[in-house]
N, C-alpha and C positions, 0 to 999 in steps of 0.2 A: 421923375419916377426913379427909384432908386432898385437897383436887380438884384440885389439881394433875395438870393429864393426864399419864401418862410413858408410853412405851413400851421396850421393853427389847429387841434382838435379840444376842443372846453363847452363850455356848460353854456348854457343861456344865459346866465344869470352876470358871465361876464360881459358876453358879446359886444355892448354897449361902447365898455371902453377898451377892448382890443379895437376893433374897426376903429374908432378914432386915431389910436395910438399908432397902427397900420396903414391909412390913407393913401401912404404916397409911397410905399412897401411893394414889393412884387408879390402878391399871396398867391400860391398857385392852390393849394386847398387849403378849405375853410369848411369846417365842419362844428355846430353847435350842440351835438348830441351827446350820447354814450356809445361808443362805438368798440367789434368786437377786438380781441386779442390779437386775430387776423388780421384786422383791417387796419389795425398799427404795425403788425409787422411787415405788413404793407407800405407802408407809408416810410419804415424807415429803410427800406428798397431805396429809396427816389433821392436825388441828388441834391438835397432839401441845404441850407446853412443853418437854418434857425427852424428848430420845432416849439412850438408854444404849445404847453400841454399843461390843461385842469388838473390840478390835484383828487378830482372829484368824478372824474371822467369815464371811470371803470372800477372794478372792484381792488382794495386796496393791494392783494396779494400778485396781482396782474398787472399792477401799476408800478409796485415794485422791482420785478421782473422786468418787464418792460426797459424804466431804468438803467436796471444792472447789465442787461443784455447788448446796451448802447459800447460801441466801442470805435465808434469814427471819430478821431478827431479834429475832423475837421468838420463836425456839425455841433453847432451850441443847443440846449436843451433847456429852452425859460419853463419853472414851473410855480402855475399859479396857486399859490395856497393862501387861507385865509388862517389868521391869528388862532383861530378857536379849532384848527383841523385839527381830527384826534390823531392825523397823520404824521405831521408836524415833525416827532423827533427825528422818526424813522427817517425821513426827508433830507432833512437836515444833513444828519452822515453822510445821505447820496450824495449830496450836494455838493461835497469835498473832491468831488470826480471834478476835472479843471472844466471839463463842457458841462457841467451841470450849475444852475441859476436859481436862485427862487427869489419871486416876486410877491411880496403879499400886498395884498388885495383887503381894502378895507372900504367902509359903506361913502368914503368920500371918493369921488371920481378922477379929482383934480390929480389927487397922490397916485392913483392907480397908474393915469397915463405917464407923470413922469417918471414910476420906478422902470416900468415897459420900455419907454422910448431912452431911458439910460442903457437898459440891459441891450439895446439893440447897438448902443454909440460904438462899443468897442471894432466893430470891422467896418463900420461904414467908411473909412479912409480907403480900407485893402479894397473894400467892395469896388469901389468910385475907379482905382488903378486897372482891375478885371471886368470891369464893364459888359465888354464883349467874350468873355468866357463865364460871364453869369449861366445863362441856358443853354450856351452850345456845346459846351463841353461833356458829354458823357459818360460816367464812368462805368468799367465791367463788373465792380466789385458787388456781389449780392450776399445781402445778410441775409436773407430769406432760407430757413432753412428745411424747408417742408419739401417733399420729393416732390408734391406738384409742379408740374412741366405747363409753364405758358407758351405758344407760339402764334406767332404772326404772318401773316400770307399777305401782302401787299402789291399793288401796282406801278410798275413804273413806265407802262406805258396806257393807254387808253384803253378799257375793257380787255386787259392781258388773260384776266382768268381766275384771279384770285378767288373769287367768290365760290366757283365750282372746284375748284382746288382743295379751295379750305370742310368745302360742305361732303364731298368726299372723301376727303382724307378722316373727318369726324366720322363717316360713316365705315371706312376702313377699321379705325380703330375697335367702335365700338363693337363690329364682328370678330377683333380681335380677343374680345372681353374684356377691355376699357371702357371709362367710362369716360367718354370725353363731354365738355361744357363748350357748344358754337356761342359767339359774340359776334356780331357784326357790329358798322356803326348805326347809330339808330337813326341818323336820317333817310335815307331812301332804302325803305329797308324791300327785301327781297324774298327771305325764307320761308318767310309765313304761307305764302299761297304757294311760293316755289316746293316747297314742301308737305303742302294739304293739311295742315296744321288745326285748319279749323276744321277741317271734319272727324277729328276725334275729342271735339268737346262735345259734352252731354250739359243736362240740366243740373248736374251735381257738380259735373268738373269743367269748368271755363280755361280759357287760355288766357295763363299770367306774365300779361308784359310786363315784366319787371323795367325794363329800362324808364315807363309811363308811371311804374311805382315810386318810383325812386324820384322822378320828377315832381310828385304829387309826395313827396317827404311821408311816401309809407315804409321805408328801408327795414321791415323787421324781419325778423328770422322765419314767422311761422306763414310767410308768404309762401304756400305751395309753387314750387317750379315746373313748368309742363317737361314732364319724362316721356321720351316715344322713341324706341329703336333704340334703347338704351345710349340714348343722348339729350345727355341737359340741352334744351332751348332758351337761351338766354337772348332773346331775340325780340323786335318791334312787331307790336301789332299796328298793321297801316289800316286798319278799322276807325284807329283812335286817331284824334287830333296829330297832327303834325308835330314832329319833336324840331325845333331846328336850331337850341343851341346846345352844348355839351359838354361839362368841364370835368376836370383832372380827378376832382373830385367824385363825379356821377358815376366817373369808369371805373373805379377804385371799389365805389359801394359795389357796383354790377360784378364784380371780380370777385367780390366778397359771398356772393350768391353760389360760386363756382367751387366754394370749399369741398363740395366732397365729389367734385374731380379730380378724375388720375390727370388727364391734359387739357385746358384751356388753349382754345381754338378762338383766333382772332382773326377776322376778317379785315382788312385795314381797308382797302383798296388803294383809293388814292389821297389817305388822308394822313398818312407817317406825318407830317409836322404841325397837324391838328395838336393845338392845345392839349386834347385829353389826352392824347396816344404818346407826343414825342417826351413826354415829360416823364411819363411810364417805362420806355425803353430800358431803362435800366433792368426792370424787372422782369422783361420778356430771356428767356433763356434761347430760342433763337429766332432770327427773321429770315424768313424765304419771301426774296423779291422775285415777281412774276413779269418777265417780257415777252410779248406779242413780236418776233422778229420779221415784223412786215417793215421794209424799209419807209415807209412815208408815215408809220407811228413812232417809228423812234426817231426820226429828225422833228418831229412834233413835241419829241416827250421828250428831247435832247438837254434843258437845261434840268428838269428832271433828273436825268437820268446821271448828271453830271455832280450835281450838287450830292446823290447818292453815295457814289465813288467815292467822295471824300470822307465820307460816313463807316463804308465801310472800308475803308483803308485802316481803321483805327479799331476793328469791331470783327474780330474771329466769331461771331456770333451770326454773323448774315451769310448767309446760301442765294445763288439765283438761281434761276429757270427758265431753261427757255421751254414757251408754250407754244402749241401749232407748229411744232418742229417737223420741216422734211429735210430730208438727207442731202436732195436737189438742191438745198437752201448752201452747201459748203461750197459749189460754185459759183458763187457771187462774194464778193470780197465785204463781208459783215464786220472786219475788221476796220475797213475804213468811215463806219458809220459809230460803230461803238464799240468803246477797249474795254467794255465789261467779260468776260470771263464766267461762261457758264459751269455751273455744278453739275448742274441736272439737264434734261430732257425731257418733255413731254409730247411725243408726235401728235400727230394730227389726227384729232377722233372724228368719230363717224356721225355725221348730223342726223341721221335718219334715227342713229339710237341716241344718241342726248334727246331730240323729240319723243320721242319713247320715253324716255326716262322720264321724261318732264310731265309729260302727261301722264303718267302713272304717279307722281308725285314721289318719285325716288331719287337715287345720286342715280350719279352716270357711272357707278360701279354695278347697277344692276342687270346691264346688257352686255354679254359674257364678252364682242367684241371690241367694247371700251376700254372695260375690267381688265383685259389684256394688256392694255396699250399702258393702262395705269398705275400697275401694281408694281411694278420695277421702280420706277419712281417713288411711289410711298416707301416701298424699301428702304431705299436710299434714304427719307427724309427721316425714316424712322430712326436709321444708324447713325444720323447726327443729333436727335436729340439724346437716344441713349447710346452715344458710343463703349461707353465701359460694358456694356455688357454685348451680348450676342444675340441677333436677333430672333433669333429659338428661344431663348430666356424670358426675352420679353414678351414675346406672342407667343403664349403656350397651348394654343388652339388654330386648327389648322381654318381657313378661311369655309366660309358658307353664306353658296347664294343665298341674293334678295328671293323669298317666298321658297326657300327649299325647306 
């Protein structure tokens, strides 16, 4: 297997002889559709070497664009065109960019694979010497230039919190008057009931699990998303068959559902080196890691929590948290269990009202003595994602209870 990262977005009509030509290729996505503007400049987010892109793939003037807007070079850009594209010249000149490639593609298959598997020869030597900083290496730099804000809430120890961290802080915002987009991951999924989801579907309006759409290759635009509490639901219905695999790809389309959010909310839990998720970091603008500081979860979650550290050692973009925080907890020596360095705080909420809450089918901001406990925190988490500004700037609306 050769780690060369590639991604591929083209038409059908190639598909046949990329996969051959690709076999023994690291693809981390592969996509044979038409796909939007976003969801390339999505793609050129991600710490890809080699993008193989249809000349036929979107509409020509966004394709050009696209293109032009390319300025890493340290990524090559194969593009497939055929003899007879009325695109052809236009192409051509882009082509004179040093990372830009064209492949033409004619009705015999034989020529198609060797122009591919030439255009790939040039780094496979460099590839073979970096072996081991094929995928591990991630970089900060994001082309991405849309104000949309992505974040991630993840576990680094055993049921730390992140789930209710992330589904509050969405509901934070949106009283904010944001509009934030929850994701979690779609295997064990939680919100839907955690949230009473189904009981605001009617006979006109269903609840669209998009993550099951996406699975079943219906990715189109005019898939209504369930809106409620002025928060996109980008989330699993566990009604439906079982999702249980999930690639770079699937997370990217689902992201792409999330365009007309202010912030994308990502639930991680315990899956940051999941295929779909670690491959994405690049594009997350920041991670808030969530620890349970009970000492027999974190000599549990120890190699965890270690392999973390090196991660973010490298990565001003990661915040922790400690969750279930007492004060009690500074007299026992936490240091010699773990040299991670808290950001933040979260004490100890009140179980009587998260059950309240739950059964109401609300966050645990709607029981005034959680909301207390919690809003200092969001603060906090708010001023690191928009530190340039002031948190009055950004939240121009003073908070309002659940059902005032």
């Amino acid at each position: 297997m050769n780690y060369l990262v590639i991604a591929v977005i083209s038409t059908d009509k190639h598909k046949e002889s990329i996969k051959e030509s690709l076999k023994d290729y690291n693809v981390i996505i592969e996509s044979y559709s038409n796909k939007s503007y976003q969801f390339m400049q999505s793609v050129l987010s991600i710490d890809i070497k080699y993008l193989i892109l249809s000349a036929d793939i979107c509409q020509k003037d966004k394709l050009f664009k696209i293109i032009e807007n390319i300025t890493r070079k340290d990524m090559q850009v194969i593009i497939i065109v055929e003899s007879k594209n009325d695109k052809l010249n236009r192409i051509k000149n882009l082509s004179r960019k040093n990372n830009v490639k064209l492949c033409y593609f004619t009705k015999e298959k034989s020529k198609n694979l060797n122009q591919l598997k030439e255009a790939l020869k040039d780094k496979k030597e460099e590839q073979t010497k970096n072996v081991k900083k094929g995928q591990k290496n991630i970089k900060n730099k994001i082309s991405r230039k849309s104000s949309r804000k992505i974040i991630a809430f993840l576990n680094l120890t055993e049921k730390a919190g992140s789930t209710l961290i992330a589904s509050s802080y969405a509901d934070y915002l949106a009283k904010k008057s944001l509009t934030p987009a929850l994701i979690e991951m779609p295997f064990k999924p939680d919100c839907f009931y955690q949230f009473g989801l189904e009981l605001f579907e009617s006979d006109k309006k269903k609840f669209a699990s998009i993550p099951h759409k996406i699975k079943e290759s219906s990715n189109k635009d005019d898939i209504e998303k369930f809106f409620l509490r002025n928060i996109i639901w980008l989330v699993s219905d566990p009604r439906l068959p079982k999702i249980d695999n999930w690639s770079v790809n699937e997370m990217l389309q689902l992201l792409e559902h999330a365009n007309s959010a202010d912030v994308v909310i990502l639930d991680i839990g315990r899956y940051m080196y999941h295929e779909s998720i670690f491959n994405l970091l690049p594009m997350i603008d920041k991670i808030f890691a969530v620890i349970e500081p009970r000492p027999v979860n974190i000599i549990n979650s120890i190699g965890t929590i270690n392999k973390f550290m090196k991660y973010q050692k490298y990565n001003s973009r990661v915040k922790v948290i400690f969750n279930k925080w007492e004060d009690t907890l500074k007299n026992y020596s936490l240091r010699d269990l773990v040299r991670l360095k808290p950001d933040m705080y979260i004490p100890n909420l009140s179980k009587e009202c998260l059950y309240k809450s739950e059964y109401n089918c609300l966050s645990a901001l709607s029981e005034k003595e959680n909301r207390n406990k919690l809003v200092k925190t969001f603060q906090d988490i708010s001023g690191y994602i928009w530190p340039q500004l002031s948190y009055k700037t950004v939240f121009n609306s003073s908070y309002v209870a659940e059902g005032s």
